[in-house]
N, C-alpha and C positions, 0 to 999 in steps of 0.2 A: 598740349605741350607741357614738357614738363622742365623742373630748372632743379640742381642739387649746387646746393650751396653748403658752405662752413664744412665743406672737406679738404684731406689733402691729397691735392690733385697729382696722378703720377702720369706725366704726360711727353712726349719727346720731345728733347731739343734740338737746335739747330742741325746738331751733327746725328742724329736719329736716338741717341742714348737718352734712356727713362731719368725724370728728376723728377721728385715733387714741387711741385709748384700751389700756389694758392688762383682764387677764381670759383668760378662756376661752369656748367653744364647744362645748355640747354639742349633735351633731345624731344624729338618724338620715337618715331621707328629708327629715326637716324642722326647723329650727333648735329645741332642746328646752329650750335657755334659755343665758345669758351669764352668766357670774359666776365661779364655781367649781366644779372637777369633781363629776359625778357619782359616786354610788357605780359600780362597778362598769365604768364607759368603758373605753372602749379610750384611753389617750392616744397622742396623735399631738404629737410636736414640733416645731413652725414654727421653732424654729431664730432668734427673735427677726427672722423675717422680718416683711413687710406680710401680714395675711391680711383679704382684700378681700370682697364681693359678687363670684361670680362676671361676667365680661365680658358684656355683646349688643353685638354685630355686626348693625348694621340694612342694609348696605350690602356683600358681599364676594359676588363669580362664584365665585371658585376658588380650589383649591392643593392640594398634594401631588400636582397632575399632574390634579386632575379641573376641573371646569368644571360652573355646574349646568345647562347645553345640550346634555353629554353623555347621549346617548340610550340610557341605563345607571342603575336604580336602585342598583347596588355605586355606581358613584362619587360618591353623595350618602350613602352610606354610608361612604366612604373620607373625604369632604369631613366630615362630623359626629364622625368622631372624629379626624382632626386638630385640629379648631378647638379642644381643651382644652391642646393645647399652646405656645396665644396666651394660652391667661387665659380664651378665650372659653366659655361654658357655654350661651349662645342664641344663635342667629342667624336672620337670612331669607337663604336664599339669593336669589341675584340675577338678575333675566334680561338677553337680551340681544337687538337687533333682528334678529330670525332671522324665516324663514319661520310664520304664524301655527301653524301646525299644529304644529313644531316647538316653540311658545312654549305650545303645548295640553298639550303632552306633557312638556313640565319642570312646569308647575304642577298635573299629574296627578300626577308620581313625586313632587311636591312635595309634596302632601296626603298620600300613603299615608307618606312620609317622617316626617312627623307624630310616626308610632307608632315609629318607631326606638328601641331600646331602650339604647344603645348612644353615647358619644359626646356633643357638645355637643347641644340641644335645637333641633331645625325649628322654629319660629312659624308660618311662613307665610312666604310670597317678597313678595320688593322686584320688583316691575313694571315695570324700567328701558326703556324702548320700547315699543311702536314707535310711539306716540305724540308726536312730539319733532319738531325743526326741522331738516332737512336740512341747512344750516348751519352750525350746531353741531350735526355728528353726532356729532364725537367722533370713536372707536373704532369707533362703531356704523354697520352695515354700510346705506346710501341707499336703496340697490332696497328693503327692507322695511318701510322707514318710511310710515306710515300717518296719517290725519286721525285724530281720538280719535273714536269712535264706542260707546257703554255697551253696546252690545249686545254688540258685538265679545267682553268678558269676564265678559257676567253671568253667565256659567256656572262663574263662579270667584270669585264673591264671598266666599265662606269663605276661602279661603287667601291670597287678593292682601291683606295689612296696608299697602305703601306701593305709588304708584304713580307713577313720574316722566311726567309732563306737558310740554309746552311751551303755554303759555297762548293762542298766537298763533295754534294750529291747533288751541284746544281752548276749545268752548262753556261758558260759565258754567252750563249745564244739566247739562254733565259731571263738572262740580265736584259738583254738588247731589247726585247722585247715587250718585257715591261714597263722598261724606260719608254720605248714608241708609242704609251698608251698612257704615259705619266704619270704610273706606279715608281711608286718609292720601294727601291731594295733594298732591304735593310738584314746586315748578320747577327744570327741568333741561334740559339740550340747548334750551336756548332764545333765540332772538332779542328776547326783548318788551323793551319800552322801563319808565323806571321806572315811569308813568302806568300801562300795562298790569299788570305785577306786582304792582303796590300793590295795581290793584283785585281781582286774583285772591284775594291776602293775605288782603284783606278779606272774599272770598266764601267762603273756608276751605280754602285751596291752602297752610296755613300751616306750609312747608316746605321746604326747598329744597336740592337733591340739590348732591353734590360743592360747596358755596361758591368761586367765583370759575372753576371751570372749565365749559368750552363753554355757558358762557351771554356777554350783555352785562355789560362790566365799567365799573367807577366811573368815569366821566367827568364834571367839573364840571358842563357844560350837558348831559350825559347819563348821569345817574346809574345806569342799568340795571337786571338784576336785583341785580347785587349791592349799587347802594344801595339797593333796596328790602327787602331782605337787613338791609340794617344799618339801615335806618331804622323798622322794624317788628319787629315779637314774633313772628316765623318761627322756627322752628328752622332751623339749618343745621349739614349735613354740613361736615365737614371733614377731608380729607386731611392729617394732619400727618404727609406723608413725607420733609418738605423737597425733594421733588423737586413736585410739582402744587401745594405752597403755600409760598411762599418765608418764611423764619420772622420777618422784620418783617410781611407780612401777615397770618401767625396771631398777634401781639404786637395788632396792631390789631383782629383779632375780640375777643380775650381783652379788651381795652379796651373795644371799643364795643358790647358784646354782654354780657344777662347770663349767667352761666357757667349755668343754668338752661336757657339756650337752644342751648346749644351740644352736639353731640353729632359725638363723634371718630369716623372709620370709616376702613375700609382701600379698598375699591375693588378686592380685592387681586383676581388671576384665576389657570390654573391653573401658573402658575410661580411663587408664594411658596411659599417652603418647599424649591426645587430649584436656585436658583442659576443662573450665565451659562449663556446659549445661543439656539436657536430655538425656538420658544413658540407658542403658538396662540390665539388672544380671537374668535369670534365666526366661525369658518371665515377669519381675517384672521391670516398669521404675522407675528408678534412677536418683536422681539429682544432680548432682558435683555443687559443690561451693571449689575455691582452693584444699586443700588435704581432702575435707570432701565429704563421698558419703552416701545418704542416699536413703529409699523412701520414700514415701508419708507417714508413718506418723511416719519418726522420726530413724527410725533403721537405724545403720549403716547397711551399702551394699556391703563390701570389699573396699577396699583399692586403690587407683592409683600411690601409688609410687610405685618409684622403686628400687630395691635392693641397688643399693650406695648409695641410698636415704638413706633406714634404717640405712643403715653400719654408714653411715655419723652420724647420730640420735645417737646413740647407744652410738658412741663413745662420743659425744657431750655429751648425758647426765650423762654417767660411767665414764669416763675420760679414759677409758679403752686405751691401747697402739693398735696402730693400726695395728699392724702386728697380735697381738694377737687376736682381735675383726676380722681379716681373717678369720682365723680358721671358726668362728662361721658360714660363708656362702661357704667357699670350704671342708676342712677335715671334720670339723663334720654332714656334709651330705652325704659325700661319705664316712664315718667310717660307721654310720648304713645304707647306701644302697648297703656298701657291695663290694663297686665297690674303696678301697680306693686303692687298687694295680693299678690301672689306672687312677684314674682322685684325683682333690683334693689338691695335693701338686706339688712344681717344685722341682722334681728331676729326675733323668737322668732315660729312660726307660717309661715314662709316658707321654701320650699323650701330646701334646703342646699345652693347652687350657691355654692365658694366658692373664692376665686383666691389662692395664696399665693404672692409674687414678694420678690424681693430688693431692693436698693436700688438695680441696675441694671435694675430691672426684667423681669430673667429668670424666667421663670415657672418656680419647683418643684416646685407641685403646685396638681391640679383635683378639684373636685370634683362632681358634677352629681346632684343628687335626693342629695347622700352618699355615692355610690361614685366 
């Protein structure tokens, strides 16, 4: 057993909202109680750092060089114990519009990934394609993009948690269906007008991948996704890299959004973590300069930070309290994936995935299940 003392604790109160508070943690694989130590603990000294809910990550391809399109179960092993060096302790890895066969065979090493023993924790993959609007492809590669068709991945309904959509080339029977299987629809790479989005919203698409990119953006007589975004109870991703969301538009989520709905993510692919140079997203190269990834002509290409990165951002440009700005990368990703009875918050009974960071946010230690 073990006990961390001399942190600050950010833990909920009464009414479920994060505060810091002062105390201790005793865990083993599962939080054993807050208060004062144990007899017998091992103490561990936080250093009068933050000791948080470990991170989720609902949204990241890649980093430390892997990708999870790599047709390699080591680099989803390489990619799962990186991500404790973010803070992050769960994540889905991400897909990407590749050849279907290709997109078979990451959500195959995705499921056996599951069982990894090792590293932050697999959920299950984010869906990102090939279901989307040529359009707004993005990053993501045309020739693969596909109508939405349920068939196409009934044979992965255990492991697909989110799935990005474009609602313009995607049947409201598709939505239903997902939902029966407790897939998250979520809008992204999309053309739809606000009319369209609203009504998806309402059929239970109530999601929405990356906020303000490759989708329709807020126009007075044309509101898009993204004022159906802000004018409904969606969740929305959000890229706080300052480079995909410029920080008076994350001032304006943080305002017209409740922080409940809001969930930070990186987008990140497999150049976070490696620094400038030639890079790779999707069989498409990529070129890092600092926090900017693009290709050759100009598109951004996801992201290389990483989640205390954002968190750090977030808070910077909102002025938002930092216990509360938690929330947005542990509870409210494990409120809609469902799984908030287990991971998400530090209270007694829930696994010990626990993030300790500094006041810049630099992550000095992880912990996942307690080790």
């Amino acid at each position: 057993m073990k006990c961390l003392i001399n942190g600050r604790l950010i833990l909920p109160d009464k009414d479920g909202n994060f505060k810091i508070c002062a105390g201790c943690i005793n865990f083993d694989e599962k939080i054993i109680s807050i208060g004062e130590p144990l007899d017998g603990a091992q103490l561990i000294d936080a250093q009068n750092n933050f000791v948080a809910p470990g991170f989720i990550n609902i949204h990241v391809h890649g980093a430390a060089g892997v990708d999870t399109m790599d047709d390699d179960i080591d680099a989803l092993k390489k990619f799962a114990e990186f991500m404790p060096t973010c803070g992050v302790t769960s994540f889905l890895p991400t897909t990407m519009t590749l050849p279907l066969d290709n997109i078979y065979r990451a959500l195959e090493r995705i499921r056996a990934a599951k069982n990894f023993t090792r590293g932050a924790k697999i959920l299950g993959a984010h869906l990102e394609g090939p279901f989307i609007n040529k359009k707004f492809k993005g990053a993501q590669a045309e020739e693969n993009i596909l109508p939405a068709d349920f068939a196409l991945i009934k044979n992965f309904t255990d492991v697909i948690k989110i799935i990005t959509v474009a609602p313009e080339v995607t049947s409201f029977d598709f939505i239903d269906r997902c939902k029966a299987e407790n897939i998250i629809v979520s809008i992204g790479h999309s053309a739809a007008t606000y009319e369209l989005a609203m009504a998806a919203i309402q059929r239970g698409a109530n999601h929405i991948t990356h906020l303000f990119n490759a989708q329709t953006g807020l126009h007075h007589r044309k509101p898009g996704v993204v004022g159906a975004a802000l004018d409904s109870d969606a969740f929305v991703e959000l890229i706080a890299d300052n480079v995909h969301v410029h920080p008076a538009a994350q001032r304006l989520v943080y305002k017209l959004k409740p922080r409940r709905q809001i969930i930070l993510i990186t987008d990140s692919f497999r150049a976070c973590g490696i620094g400038d140079g030639v890079s790779e997203l999707g069989g498409q190269k990529v070129f890092v300069n600092g926090n900017r990834a693009t290709l050759a002509d100009g598109t951004l290409a996801g992201s290389v930070a990483k989640l205390n990165d954002v968190l750090r951002n977030f808070c910077a440009n909102t002025g938002m309290d930092v216990a509360a700005a938690v929330e947005l990368v542990t509870k409210n990703p494990a409120i809609e994936l469902n799984i908030f009875n287990k991971l998400g918050s530090l209270q007694v009974g829930k696994a010990a995935d626990i993030t300790i960071f500094d006041d810049n946010f630099n992550v000095k230690k992880t912990f996942v299940n307690g080790t």
